[in-house]
N, C-alpha and C positions, 0 to 999 in steps of 0.2 A: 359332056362328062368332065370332071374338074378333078386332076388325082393330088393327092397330098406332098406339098410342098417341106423341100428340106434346107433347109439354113445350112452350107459349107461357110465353116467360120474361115474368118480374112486372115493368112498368112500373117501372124504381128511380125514377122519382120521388115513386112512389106508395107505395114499402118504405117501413117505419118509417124515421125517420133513425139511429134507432140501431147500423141494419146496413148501411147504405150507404157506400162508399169516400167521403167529402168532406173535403175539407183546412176544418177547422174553426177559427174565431177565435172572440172574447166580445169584447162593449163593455162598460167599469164608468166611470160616474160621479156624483163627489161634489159638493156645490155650493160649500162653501167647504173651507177649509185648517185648520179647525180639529181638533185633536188626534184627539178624537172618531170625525170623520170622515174623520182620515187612518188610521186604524186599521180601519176599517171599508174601506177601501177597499183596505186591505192584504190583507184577509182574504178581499175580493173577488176581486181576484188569484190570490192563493194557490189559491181553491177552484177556478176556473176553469179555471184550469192544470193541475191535478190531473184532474179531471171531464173533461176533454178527452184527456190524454194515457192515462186508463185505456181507454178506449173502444179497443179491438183496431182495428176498421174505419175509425176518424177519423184523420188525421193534424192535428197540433198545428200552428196557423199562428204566433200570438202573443192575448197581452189587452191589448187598445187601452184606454185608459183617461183622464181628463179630470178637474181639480178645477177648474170654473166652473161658469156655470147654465148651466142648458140652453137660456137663451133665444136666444142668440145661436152660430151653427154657426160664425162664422170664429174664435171667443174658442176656439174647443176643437180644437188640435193634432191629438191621438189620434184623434180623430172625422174629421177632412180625413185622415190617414193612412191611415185604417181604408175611408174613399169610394174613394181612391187605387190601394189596393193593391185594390181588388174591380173597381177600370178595367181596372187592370194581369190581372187573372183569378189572382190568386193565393187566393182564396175562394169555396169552396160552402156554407158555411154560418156565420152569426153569430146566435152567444146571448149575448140582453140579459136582464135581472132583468125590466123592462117594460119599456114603448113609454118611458114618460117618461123613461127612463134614456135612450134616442134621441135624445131632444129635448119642449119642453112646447109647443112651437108645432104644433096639429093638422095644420095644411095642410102646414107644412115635414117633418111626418113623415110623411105620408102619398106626399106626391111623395118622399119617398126610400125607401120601402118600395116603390114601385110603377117606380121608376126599378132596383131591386134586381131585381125580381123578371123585369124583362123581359131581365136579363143572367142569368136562369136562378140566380140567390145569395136564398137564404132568412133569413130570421128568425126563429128561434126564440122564442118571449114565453115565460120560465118560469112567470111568474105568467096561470095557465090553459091549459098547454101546448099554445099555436100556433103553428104554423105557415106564414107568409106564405106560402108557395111553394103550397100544398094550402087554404088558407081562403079562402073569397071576399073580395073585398074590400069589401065594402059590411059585414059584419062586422068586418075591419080598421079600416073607417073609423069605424066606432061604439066600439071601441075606443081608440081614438086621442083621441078628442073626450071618453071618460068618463075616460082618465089626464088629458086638459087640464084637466079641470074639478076633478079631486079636487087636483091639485099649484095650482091657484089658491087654493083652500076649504083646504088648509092653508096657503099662504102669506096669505092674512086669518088663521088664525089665527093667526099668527106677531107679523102686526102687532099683532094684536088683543093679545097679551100684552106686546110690546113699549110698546104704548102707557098698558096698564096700570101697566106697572113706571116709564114718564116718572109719570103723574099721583101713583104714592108718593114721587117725588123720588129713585129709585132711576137714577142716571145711566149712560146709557152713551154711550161715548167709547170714539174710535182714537185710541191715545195715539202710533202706530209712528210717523208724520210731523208729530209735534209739539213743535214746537222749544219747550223750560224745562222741561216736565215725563217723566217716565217714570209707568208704571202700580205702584204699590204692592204689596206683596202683598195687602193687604184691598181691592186694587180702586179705594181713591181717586189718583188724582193726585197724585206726588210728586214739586217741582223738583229741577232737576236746576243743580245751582251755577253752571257753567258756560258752560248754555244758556241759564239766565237771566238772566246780566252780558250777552249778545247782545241780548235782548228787550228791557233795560232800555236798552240804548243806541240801540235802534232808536226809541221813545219818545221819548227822550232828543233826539237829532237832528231826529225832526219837530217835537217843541215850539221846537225851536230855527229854524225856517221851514226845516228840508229837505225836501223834496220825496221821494219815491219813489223816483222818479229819481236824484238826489244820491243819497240814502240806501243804493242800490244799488251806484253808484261808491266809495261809501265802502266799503262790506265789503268788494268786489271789490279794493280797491288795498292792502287792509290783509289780503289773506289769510284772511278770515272765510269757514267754510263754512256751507253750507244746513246740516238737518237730517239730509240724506242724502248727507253730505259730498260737493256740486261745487261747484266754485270761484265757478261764477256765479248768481246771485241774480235772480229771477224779481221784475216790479215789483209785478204781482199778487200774487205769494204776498207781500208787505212788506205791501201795502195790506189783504190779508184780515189778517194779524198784527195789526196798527194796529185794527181792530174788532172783534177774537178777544175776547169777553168772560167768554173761562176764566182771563187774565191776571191778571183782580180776583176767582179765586177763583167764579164764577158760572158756571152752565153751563144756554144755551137751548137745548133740546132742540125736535126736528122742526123746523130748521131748513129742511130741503126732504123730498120725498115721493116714492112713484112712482105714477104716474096711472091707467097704463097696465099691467099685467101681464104682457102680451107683450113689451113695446119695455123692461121694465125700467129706462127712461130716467128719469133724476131731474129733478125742477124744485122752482124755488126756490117756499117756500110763501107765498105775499103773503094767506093768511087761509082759504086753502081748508079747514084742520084748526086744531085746536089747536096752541099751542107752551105749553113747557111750561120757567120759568124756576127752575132751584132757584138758591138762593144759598149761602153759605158752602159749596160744595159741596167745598172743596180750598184747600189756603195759597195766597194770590196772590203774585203776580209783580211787578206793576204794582199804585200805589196807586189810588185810585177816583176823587179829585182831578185827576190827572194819565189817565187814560181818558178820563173825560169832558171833559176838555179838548180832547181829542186829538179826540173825536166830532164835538166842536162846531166844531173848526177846519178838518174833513173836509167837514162840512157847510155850512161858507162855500164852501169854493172848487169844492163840488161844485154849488152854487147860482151862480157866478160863470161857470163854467165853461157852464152852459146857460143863463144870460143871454146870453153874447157867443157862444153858437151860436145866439140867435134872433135877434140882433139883425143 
């Protein structure tokens, strides 16, 4: 005797994802804006987009995408978009490359993988094909904590070659915010005419007893722009000008550092590393006579100045 047969349909949370109805997105990010890895991040696009819209059963949401580090969640637009629209319930499922493309802060990834998961939206990891929605999370979290540890272990290497290339006298410098010079093709420091009759007169004026201040009101009345042409003049950026000692052609390297790997936050280096001083590194601007002049007269009234704050 043969009794009638019933179909229990399959758990879809439990079907592969490949055949399940979900409005699907991707995260992509790069950490900085160079060439390299803006092409690299183009290609990320591209494949995601693709990869998503073949898939019969997914419908195609967008690729959210980010060029900063991943230490910091408010510095990344696309990432607060991409939190946003999964409030909003427009997302069942996001694929990332890894966790670290998420973020490299363990605990900030993990509280948003688990803050996903209880609004029913998954994460896909390609590298290992997981699953957040269907993986425990005590494997999440070991995951999480081995991409933190490997994107630190190459970021020491990173310094570790950067610091190698300071001790050859091999310089590196951001030239984009630096008023007299532009970057060369071979890489060194090359003035720039016009930016450096500005620097010379900025010199010029303090030797003559202007102040910062003065020195500020003068460009400002005379039409002079920054670097990044606005009309007004910052007295800190005058005063870092004024001890910029790329002006005489020299460049100290490791100037400041970062401590910390997570907070990314820089501080100035008062001896904690090496610094690393080349010289004749680029044509100067300023002669060496007239710097060190200028140092030393910094250096009075910076001593004068905390006299008559203790007294």
């Amino acid at each position: 005797m043969s009794g009638n047969v019933i179909e229990i349909p399959q758990n879809k949370r439990l079907a592969p994802i490949w055949v399940q109805q979900l409005r699907v997105a991707a995260y992509c990010r790069v950490s900085t804006g160079h060439e390299e890895q803006q092409s690299s991040l183009k290609n990320q696009i591209e494949f995601y987009t693709e990869y998503i819209q073949q898939n019969l059963y997914w419908r195609f949401v967008a690729v959210y995408y980010d060029t900063a580090s991943g230490l910091q969640t408010n510095h990344r637009p696309g990432y607060q978009q991409l939190l946003k629209d999964c409030k909003r319930k427009k997302i069942d499922l996001i694929l990332v490359k890894s966790l670290s493309r998420f973020g490299r802060d363990t605990v900030e990834t993990i509280k948003q993988i688990r803050r996903l998961k209880r609004m029913n939206i998954g994460v896909y990891i390609a590298t290992g094909g997981i699953n957040t929605l269907t993986t425990n999370d005590s494997i999440i979290d070991q995951l999480a904590a081995l991409d933190q540890a490997e994107s630190q272990f190459r970021s020491e290497n990173i310094k570790f070659g950067i610091r190698h290339r300071m001790r050859s006298g091999k310089t590196l410098l951001n030239h984009t915010r630096f008023l007299g010079y532009t970057k060369g093709p071979d890489g060194v420091l090359q003035i720039v005419p016009e930016e450096a009759e500005i620097v010379r007169m900025i010199f010029d004026l303090y030797v003559q007893g202007n102040g910062v201040r003065k020195i500020k009101k003068y460009l400002e009345s005379h039409g002079i722009k920054t670097v990044t042409g606005k009309s007004e003049w910052s007295t800190s950026t005058i005063d870092r000008m004024l001890s910029n000692e790329k002006y005489v052609g020299q460049v100290l390297m490791q100037k400041s550092y970062v401590p910390d790997f997570l907070t990314g936050k820089k501080e100035k280096n008062r001896g904690q590393l090496e610094m690393y001083l080349v010289e004749n590194a680029h044509e100067p601007i300023i002669d060496r006579e007239t710097f060190e002049w200028v140092q030393e007269m910094k250096g009075r009234i910076k001593h004068t100045v905390q006299m008559e704050q203790m007294l």
